[in-house]
N, C-alpha and C positions, 0 to 999 in steps of 0.2 A: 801383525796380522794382515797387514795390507788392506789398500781403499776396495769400494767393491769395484767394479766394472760396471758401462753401463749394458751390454746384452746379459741380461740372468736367464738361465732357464725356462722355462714354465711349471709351473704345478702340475700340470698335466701331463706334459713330458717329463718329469719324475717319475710319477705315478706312473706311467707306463711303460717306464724301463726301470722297474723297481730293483732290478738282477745287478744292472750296471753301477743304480743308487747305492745300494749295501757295497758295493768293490767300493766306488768313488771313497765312501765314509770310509773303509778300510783304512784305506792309502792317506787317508789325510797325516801331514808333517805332526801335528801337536800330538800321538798317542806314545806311549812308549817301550809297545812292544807289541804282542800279538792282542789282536782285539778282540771280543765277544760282542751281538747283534743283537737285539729281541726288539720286535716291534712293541710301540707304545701305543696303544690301542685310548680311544676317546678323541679324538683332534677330529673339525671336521673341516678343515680348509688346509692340516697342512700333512706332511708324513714325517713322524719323530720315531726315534730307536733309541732306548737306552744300549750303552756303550761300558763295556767293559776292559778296561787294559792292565799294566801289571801298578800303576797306581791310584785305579780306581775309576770309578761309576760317573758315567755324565750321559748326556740327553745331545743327540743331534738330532738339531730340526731342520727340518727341508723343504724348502719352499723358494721360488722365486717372487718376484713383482707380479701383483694380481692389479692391475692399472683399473679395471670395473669396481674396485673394492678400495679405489685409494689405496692401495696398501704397498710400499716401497722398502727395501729389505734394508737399505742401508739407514733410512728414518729409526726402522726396527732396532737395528742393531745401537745405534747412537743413544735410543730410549734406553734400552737393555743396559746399557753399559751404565750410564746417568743411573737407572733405579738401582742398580747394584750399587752402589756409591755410596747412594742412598740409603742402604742397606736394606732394600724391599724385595729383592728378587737375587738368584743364584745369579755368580758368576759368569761371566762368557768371556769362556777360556780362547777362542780360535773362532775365526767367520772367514768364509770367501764366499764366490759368490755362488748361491744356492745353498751354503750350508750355515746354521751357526752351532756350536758346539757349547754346552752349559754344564756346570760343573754340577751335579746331581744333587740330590734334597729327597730325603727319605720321608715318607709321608704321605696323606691319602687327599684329595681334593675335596673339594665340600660338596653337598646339594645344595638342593635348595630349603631343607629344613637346616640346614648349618648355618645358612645366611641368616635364618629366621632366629636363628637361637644366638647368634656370635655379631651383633651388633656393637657390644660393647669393645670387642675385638675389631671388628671392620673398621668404624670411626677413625681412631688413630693410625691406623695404614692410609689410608686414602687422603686422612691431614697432612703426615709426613708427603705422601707421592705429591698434594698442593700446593703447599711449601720449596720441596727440597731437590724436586727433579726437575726442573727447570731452570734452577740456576748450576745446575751440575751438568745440562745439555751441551754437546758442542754441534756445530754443523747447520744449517740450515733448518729451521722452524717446521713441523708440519703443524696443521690446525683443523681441530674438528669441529663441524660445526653442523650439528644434525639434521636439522631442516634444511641445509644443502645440501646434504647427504641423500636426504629422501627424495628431495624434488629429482637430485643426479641419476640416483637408481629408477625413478618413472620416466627420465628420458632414457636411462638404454633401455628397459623394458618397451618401452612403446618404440625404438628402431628395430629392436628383437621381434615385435611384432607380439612378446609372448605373453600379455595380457588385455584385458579388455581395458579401449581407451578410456571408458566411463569411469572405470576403477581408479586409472592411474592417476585419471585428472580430481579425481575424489582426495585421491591421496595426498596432492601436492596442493589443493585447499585446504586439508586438514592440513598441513603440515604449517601455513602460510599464518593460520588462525590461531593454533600453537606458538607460533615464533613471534606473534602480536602479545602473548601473554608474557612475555619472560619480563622479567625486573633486570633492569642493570644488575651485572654480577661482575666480582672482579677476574681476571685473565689470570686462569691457572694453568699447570700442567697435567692432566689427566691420564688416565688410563682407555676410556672410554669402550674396554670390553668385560665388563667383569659379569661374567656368565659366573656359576658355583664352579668349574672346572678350572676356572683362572684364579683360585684360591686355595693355595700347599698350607695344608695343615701339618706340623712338623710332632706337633704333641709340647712344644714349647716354644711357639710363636706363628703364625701368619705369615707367607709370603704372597707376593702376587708376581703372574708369571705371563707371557705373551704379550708383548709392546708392540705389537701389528698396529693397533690404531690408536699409538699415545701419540698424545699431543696438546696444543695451548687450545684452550679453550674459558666453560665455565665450570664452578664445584658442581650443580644443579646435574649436570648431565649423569656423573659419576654416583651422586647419590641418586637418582630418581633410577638409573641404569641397576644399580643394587636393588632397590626394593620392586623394581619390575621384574626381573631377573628370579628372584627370588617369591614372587607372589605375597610381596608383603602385604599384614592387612594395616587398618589405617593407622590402630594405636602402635605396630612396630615402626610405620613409615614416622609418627609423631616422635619416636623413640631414636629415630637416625638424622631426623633433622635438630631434634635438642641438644643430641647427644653433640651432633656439628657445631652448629650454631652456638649453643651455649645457651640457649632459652627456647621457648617456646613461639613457635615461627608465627609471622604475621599473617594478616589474612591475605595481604599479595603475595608473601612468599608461599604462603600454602597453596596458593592458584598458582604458582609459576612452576611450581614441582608436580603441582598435579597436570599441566601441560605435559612436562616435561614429560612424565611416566609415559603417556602416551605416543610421543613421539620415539623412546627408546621402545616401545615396545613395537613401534609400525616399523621402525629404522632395522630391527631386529628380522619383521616378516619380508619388507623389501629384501634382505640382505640377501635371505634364503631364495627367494624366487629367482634374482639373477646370480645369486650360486648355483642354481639346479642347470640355469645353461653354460657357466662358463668352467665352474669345479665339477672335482669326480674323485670325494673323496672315502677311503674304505668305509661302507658301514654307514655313512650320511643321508638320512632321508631329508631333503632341501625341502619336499612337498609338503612332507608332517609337520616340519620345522614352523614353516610357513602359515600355515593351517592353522597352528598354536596361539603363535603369534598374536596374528589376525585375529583370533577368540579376545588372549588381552588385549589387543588395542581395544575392540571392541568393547568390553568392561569396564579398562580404564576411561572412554568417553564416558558411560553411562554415569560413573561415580563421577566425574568430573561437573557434567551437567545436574546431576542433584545436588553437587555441594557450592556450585557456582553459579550456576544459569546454563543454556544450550548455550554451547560453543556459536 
């Protein structure tokens, strides 16, 4: 399949020669014969097509290196390959650079009441991804580390000019006070985006799909990222860390998770705010996105201060 290169496209130059994108995916070497195109509608940072040839159904996604986002194709691809391994995620049959090619999985994505309801199914996916894709990695390490992440995104916002500095510096105190909470955790390999849409329900098993931001970190992020993601309420959230853990979490772990949430949820509203200037993707409101977010962060401080003390 060969190494990527380092000049990748951009997102945005995809996106805007989407005529040339569908030829490019055509011609690619792995199909094996005449191909059919339908876009894959839901993604909001990349452009995917499922892919029809004469031995069957796959997903080519399209994206270059978003360097604002962290996010490096060939990290992607190296995760991608590790959790298939793993057995968590489809196939990738073919990559160069700006495309990867997955061999398709029949099935519908969850909500966010799927999450609410499939805890006893989440757990085990995310134990395995803990475990098992990280010593299946090859290549050079990425690492996530969200309270870098957050203070990263309020510096290019505040070069961008495109929020208030009062805000940004709010955020990167909340974020600093958050990261003072955490309990030593041990260095896992993560997923670190599990939105409901990054979860194929097949009708007989769970997968998890998009490795843009896997990488070493803690378990803490990966579950507090589920039950923010999902609006869990507290007895589910007690229900995803027993279910982890194997008991009933302690009063620190319960304060480090409940940081935690909050930080996946601001990490999430950041995300959006410098996606609105640097993505364009079909159909993606960055602003609403955003908006949301900011609501839960918002909530999750509130609950955190009544079951802790003010931050």
């Amino acid at each position: 399949m060969g190494r990527f290169r380092p000049t990748i496209p951009s997102l945005r130059t995809l996106l805007m020669a989407s005529i040339s994108l569908e030829d490019r995916i055509r011609k690619l070497p792995c199909w094996t014969g005449r191909v059919e195109l339908e876009p894959l509608k839901g993604g909001i940072s990349n452009t995917s097509f499922t892919v029809t040839d004469p031995k069957g159904r796959f997903v080519a996604r399209c994206g270059g290196d978003i360097a604002v986002h962290h996010v490096f194709r060939d990290r992607e691809r190296a995760a991608s390959e590790a959790a298939h391994q793993a057995g968590l995620s489809p196939e990738l049959i073919y990559a160069e650079p700006g495309i990867m090619v997955f061999r398709y999985v029949a099935g519908r994505t969850f909500n966010e009441a799927d999450m609410r309801a499939n805890v006893e199914r989440i757990v085990p996916l995310l134990s395995r991804c803990h475990r098992a894709v990280g010593r299946l990695l090859t290549g050079p390490p990425q690492i996530f580390w969200v309270f870098h992440v957050v203070r990263d995104y309020a510096s290019t916002l505040r070069k961008e000019k495109a929020r208030n500095g009062r805000d940004l510096a709010h955020y990167v105190e909340l974020a600093n006070k958050l990261e003072d909470h955490q309990l030593p955790q041990p260095i896992v390999f993560g997923h670190h985006d599990l939105l409901p849409g990054n979860f194929l329900d097949d009708g007989d098993r769970l997968w998890l799909i998009d490795w843009e931001y896997g990488g070493f970190g803690t378990p803490l992020f990966d579950l507090a990222n589920v039950a923010a993601n999902g609006s869990f309420a507290g007895e589910q959230e007690q229900a995803l860390l027993a279910r982890y853990y194997g008991d009933k979490p302690s009063p620190e772990l319960q304060r480090s998770f409940d940081a935690m949430k909050i930080a996946s949820s601001l990490r999430e509203a950041l995300w959006a705010m410098v996606s609105d200037i640097h993505l364009s993707a079909p159909g993606a409101d960055y602003v609403a996105h955003a908006e949301e977010y900011l609501r839960r962060t918002h909530k999750a401080v509130e609950r955190f201060n009544e079951r802790h003390g003010r931050l």
